[in-house]
N, C-alpha and C positions, 0 to 999 in steps of 0.2 A: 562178775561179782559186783553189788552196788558199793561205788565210794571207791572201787581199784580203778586206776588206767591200765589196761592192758600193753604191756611194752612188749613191741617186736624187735631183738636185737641179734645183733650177729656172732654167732661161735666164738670169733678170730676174737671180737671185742669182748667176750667176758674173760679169753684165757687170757690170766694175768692177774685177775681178781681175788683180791684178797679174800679167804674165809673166815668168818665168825664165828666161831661155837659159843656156846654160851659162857665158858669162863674164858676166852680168849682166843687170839687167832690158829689155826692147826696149820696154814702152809694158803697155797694158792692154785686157780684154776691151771690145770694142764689141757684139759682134754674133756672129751664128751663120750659114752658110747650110745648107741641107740639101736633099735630094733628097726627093719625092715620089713614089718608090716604095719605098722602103725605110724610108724616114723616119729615115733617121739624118743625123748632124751629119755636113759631108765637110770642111767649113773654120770655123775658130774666123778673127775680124776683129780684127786687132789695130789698136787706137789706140795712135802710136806718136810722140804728139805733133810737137813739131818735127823730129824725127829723118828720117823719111822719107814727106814732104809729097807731096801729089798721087799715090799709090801705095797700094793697096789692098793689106795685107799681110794674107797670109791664111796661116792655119798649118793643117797637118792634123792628125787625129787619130795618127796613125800618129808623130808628135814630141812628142804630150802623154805624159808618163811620169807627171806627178801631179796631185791637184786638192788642195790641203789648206785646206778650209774654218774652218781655227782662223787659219792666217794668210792667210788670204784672196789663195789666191796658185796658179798652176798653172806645175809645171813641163816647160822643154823642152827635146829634147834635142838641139838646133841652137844655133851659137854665130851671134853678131851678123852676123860676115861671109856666113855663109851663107845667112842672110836677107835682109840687102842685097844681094848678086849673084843673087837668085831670080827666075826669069820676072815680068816689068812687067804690073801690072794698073790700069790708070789709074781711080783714085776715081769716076768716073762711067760707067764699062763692067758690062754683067753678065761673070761670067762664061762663055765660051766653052769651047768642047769643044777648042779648038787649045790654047789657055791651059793647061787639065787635061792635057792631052800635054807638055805643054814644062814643065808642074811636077812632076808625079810623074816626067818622065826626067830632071828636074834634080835630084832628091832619091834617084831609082833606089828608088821606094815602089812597090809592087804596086799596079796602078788597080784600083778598085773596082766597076769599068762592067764588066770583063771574067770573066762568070761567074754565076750565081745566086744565089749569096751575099749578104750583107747588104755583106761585104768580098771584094765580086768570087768565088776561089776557095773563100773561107775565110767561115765564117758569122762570125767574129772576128776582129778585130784582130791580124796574126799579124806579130811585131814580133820575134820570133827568125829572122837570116837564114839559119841552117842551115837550117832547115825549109822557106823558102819555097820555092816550086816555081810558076813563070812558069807560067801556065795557057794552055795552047792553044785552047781553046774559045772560040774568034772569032766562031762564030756564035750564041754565046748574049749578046756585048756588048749592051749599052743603052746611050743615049742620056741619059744624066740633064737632069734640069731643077733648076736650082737655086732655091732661094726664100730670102729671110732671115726671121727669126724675127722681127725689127720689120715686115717688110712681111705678113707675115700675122696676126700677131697685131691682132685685132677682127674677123677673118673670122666670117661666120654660123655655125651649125649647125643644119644643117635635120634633126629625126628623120624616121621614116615619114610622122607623119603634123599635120608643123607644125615652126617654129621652137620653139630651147629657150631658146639665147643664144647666146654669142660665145666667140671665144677670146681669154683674157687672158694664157696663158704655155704654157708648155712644159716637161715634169718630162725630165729627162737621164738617164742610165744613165752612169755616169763608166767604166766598162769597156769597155764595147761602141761608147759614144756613139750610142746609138741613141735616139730619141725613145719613151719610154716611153709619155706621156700627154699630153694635149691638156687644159690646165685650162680649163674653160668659166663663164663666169660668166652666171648667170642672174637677173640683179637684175632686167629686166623682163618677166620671166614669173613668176617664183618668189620674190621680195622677197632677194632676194641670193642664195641657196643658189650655193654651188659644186659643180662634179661631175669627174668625170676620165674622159676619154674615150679609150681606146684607140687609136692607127693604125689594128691590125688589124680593128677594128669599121667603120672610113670605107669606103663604097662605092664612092665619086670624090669628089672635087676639083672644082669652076665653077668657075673664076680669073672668065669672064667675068661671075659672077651673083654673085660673092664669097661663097660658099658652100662648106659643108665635109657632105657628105649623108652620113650615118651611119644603117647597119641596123637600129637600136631606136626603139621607140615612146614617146611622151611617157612614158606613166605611167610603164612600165618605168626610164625615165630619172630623173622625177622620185622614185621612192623608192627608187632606188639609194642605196650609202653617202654620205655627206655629207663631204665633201670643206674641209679651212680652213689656211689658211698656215700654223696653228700645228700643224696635225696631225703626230705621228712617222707618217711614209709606212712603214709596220712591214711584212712579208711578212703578217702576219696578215691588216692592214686588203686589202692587194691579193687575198689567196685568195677572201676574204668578195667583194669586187668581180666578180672572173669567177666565181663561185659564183653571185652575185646574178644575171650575165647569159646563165649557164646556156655560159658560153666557158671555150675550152681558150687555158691562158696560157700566158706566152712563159717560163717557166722549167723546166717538164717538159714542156708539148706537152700536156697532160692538163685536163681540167674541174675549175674548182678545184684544180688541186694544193696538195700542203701544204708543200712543201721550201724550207727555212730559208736564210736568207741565211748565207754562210760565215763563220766569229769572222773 
C-alpha cells in the first residue's frame, strides 16, 4: 500500500502488546492462531485479564488498523461492547467452523474460507466496504484448520534428506498478516545457526509425526543466509534468501526479485 512500510515481525515479539479498542485498552496479545493452507494469522488471542474470564477473545485481522512497535501496542477498531456481546468461545474449545460463521456474521467481515485467496475473494485484506463484493464462489470454500503458534512452535523440520531442527517462532507481515517465515533453530545439528524457512517451500504438515517436510536438502539449507534476532529482516537480506534457493518470492512472483519495501 503507497505511504505504509510493511513490518516483518516476530509472533514471540508482538505477544505482550497491548490492545487498543477504540474507547480503551481490552487486555494483551497472548497468542496467534492461523490456518495451514495459507499460513496466515486469522485470529490474534487476547489476554483480557479479569475482564472476561473463561472466554477465548479472539480478534481478527480485518479490526487490526496498527501495530506500532515503539509503543508496543496494536490498535483496533471495535469498541469494548462489541467485544463483549461477540460470538462465546469457551477457553478450552478449538475453534469450530460454526464459531467462524457466527463471528465474521457478527462483525459482517468477508470469510476468508470462501475463495482462493489468501483473504477468501481478495489476495488482501480488503477493509474498504465500498469495494467489497460478497463472493459467490461456494464451490471453491475450504475448510480451515486452525493451529496456534505456541502449539507448534518446537515442531520438527524434516529436509529431503534428514532432520535440520525445529521451529522457534514465526516472522509476521503486519499488512497482509500472513506468516512470512518459519525461524528454525538448529542448535543440534548445526551449533545454533538459525535459518528462515518459507511456507511456500513446506510440502506437508505430519500433525501426527510432529513434523513440518520442506523441499530443500540439508546442505542447501545449511549455507543458506544466516538468520539472528538482531538481524534488520531488510528486502535486501530476503532477495539474497530466494536467490540462494533458486525461488520465486512472494513480493513480484519472480526469482529473486529486487523490489524495495515502500518509504
Amino acid at each position: 500500500m503507497k505511504g505504509k512500510t510493511i513490518m516483518l515481525i516476530k509472533a514471540k515479539t508482538l505477544k505482550g502488546y497491548k490492545l487498543d479498542a477504540n474507547d480503551g485498552e481490552v487486555g494483551k496479545v497472548k497468542d496467534f492462531y492461523f490456518d495451514d493452507q495459507h499460513w496466515a494469522i486469522r485470529y490474534l488471542i487476547a489476554d483480557t485479564g479479569n475482564w472476561l474470564t473463561g472466554k477465548q477473545v479472539l480478534i481478527s485481522p480485518y479490526a487490526l488498523i496498527s501495530v506500532n512497535k515503539e509503543e508496543e501496542n496494536i490498535g483496533i477498531n471495535l469498541n469494548k461492547k462489541q467485544i463483549e456481546e461477540s460470538p462465546t468461545l469457551d477457553s478450552d474449545k478449538p475453534v469450530s467452523q460454526q464459531f467462524e460463521e457466527a463471528y465474521y456474521g457478527y462483525y459482517g467481515f468477508p470469510t476468508y474460507w470462501s475463495g482462493t485467496y489468501m483473504w477468501g475473494a481478495y489476495p488482501n485484506i480488503m477493509r474498504d466496504s465500498k469495494e467489497l463484493k460478497i463472493t459467490k464462489e461456494r464451490e471453491k470454500s475450504w475448510n480451515p484448520n486452525l493451529r496456534s503458534t505456541n502449539a507448534v512452535s518446537g515442531l520438527y523440520i524434516q529436509a529431503s534428506d534428514g532432520e535440520i531442527g525445529h521451529v522457534e517462532d514465526f516472522i509476521i507481515d503486519d499488512e497482509t498478516w500472513a506468516i512470512r517465515y518459519l525461524i528454525i533453530d538448529t542448535t543440534n545439528w548445526w551449533g545454533g545457526k538459525k535459518i528462515l524457512v518459507s511456507p511456500q517451500w513446506i510440502d506437508k504438515v505430519s500433525w501426527d509425526e510432529y513434523k513440518v517436510f520442506v523441499n530443500l536438502s540439508k546442505e542447501n539449507i545449511k549455507e543458506s543466509p544466516e538468520y539472528s534476532d538482531e538481524l534488520l529482516l531488510t528486502r535486501e537480506y530476503e532477495t539474497n534468501l530466494y536467490q540462494h534457493y533458486d525461488k520465486k518470492d512472494y513480493w513480484t512472483g519472480e526469482v529473486g526479485g529486487t523490489q524495495q519495501l515502500l518509504p
